[in-house]
ZADO-1210 file (C-alpha; in nm, 4 decimals, padded with zeros to 6 digits):
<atoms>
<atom x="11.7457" y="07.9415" z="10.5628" code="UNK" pos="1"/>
<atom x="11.5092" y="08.2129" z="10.5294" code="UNK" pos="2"/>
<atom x="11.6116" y="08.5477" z="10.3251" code="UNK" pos="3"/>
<atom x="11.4839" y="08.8723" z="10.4030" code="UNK" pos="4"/>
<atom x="11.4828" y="09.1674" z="10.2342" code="UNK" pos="5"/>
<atom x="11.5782" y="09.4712" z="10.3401" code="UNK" pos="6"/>
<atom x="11.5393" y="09.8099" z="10.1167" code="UNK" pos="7"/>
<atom x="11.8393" y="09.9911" z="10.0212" code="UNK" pos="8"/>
<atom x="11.8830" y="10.3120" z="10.2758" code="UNK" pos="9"/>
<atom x="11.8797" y="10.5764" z="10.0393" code="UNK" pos="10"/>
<atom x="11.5555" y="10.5186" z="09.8697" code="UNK" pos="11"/>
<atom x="11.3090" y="10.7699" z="09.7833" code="UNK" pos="12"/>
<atom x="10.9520" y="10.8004" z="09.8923" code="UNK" pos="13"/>
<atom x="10.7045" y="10.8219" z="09.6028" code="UNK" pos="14"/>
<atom x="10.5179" y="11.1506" z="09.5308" code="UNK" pos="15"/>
<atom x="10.1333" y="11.1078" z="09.6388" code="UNK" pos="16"/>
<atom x="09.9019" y="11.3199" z="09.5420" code="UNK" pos="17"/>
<atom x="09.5478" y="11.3751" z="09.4954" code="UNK" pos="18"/>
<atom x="09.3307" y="11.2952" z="09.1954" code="UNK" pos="19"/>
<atom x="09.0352" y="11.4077" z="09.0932" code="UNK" pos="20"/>
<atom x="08.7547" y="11.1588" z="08.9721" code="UNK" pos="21"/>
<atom x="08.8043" y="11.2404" z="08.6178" code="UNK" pos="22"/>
<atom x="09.1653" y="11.2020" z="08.6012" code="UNK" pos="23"/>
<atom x="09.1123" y="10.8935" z="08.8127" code="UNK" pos="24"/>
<atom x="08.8568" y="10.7719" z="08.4882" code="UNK" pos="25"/>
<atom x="09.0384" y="10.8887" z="08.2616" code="UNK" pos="26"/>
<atom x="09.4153" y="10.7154" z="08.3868" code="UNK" pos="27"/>
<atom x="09.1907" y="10.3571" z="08.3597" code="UNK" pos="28"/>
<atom x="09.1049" y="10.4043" z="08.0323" code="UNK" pos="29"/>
<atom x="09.4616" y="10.4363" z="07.9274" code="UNK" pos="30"/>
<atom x="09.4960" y="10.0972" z="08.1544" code="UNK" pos="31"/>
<atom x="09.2438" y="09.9704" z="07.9760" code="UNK" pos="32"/>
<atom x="09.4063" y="10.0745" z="07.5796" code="UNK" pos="33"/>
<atom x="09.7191" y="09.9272" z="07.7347" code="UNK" pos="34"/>
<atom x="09.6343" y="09.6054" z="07.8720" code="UNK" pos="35"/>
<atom x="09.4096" y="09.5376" z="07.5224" code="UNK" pos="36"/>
<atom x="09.7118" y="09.6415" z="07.3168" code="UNK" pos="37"/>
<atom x="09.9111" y="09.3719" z="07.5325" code="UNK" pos="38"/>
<atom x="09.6245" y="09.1404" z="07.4245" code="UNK" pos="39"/>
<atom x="09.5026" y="09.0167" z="07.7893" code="UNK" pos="40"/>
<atom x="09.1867" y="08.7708" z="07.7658" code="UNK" pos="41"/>
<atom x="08.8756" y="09.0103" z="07.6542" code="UNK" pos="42"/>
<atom x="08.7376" y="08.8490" z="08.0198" code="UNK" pos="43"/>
<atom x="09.0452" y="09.0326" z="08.2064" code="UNK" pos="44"/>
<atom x="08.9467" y="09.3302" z="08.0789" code="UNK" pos="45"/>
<atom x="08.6018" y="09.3210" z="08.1155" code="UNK" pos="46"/>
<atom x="08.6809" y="09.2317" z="08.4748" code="UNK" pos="47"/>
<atom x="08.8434" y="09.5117" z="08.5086" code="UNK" pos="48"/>
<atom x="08.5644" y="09.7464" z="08.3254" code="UNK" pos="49"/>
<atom x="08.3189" y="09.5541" z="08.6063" code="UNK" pos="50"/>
<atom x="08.5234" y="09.6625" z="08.8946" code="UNK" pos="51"/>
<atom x="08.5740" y="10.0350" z="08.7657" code="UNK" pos="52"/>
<atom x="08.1892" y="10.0245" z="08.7143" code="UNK" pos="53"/>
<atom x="08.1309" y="09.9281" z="09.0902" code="UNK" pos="54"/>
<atom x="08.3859" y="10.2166" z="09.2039" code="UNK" pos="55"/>
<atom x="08.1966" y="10.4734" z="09.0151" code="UNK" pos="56"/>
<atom x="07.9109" y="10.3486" z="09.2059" code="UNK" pos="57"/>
<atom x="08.0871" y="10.3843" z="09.5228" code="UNK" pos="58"/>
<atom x="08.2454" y="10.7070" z="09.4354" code="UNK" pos="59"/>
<atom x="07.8972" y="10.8864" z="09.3350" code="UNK" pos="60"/>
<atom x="07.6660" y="10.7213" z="09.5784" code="UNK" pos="61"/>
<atom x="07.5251" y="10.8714" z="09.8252" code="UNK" pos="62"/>
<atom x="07.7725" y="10.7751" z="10.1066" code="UNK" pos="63"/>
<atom x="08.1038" y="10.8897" z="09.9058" code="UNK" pos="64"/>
<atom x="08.0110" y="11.2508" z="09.8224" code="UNK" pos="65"/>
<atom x="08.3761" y="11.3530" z="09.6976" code="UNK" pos="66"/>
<atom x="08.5128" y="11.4541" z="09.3957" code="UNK" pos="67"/>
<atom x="08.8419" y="11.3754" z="09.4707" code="UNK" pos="68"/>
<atom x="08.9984" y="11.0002" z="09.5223" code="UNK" pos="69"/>
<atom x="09.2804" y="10.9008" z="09.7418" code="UNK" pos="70"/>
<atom x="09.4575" y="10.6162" z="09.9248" code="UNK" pos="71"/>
<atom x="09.1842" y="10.6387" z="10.1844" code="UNK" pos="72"/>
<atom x="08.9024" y="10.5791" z="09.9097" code="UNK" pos="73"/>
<atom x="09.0625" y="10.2809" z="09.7208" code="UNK" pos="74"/>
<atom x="09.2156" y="10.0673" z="10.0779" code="UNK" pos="75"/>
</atoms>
């Protein structure tokens, strides 16, 4: 027998806003501090500094002139 789930009725939306790229940079550094203080593999996290490295890229090349990120830039 399959379950599904079904949200409660009364739930909220989440605020979404805007962020700019430095308070995009600056949220994954506190990632970063976090996951290191919960003492993930030193590969995780460089993973992770990798793929941050590659969205700067993206976010200041030539194609993504913004200074701004949202849902539409990270999906």
């Amino acid at each position: 027998m399959k379950m599904r789930f079904t949200p409660p009725k009364n739930t909220t939306r989440l605020f979404v806003r805007t962020l700019t790229l430095q308070e995009f940079y600056s949220l994954h550094d506190y990632f970063i501090r976090d996951k290191t203080l919960e003492g993930l593999a030193s590969r995780t996290i460089s993973d992770h500094k990798k793929h941050m490295k590659y969205f700067q890229t993206y976010a200041c090349g030539e194609y993504q002139p913004h200074d701004k990120v949202d849902k539409n830039n990270i999906f």
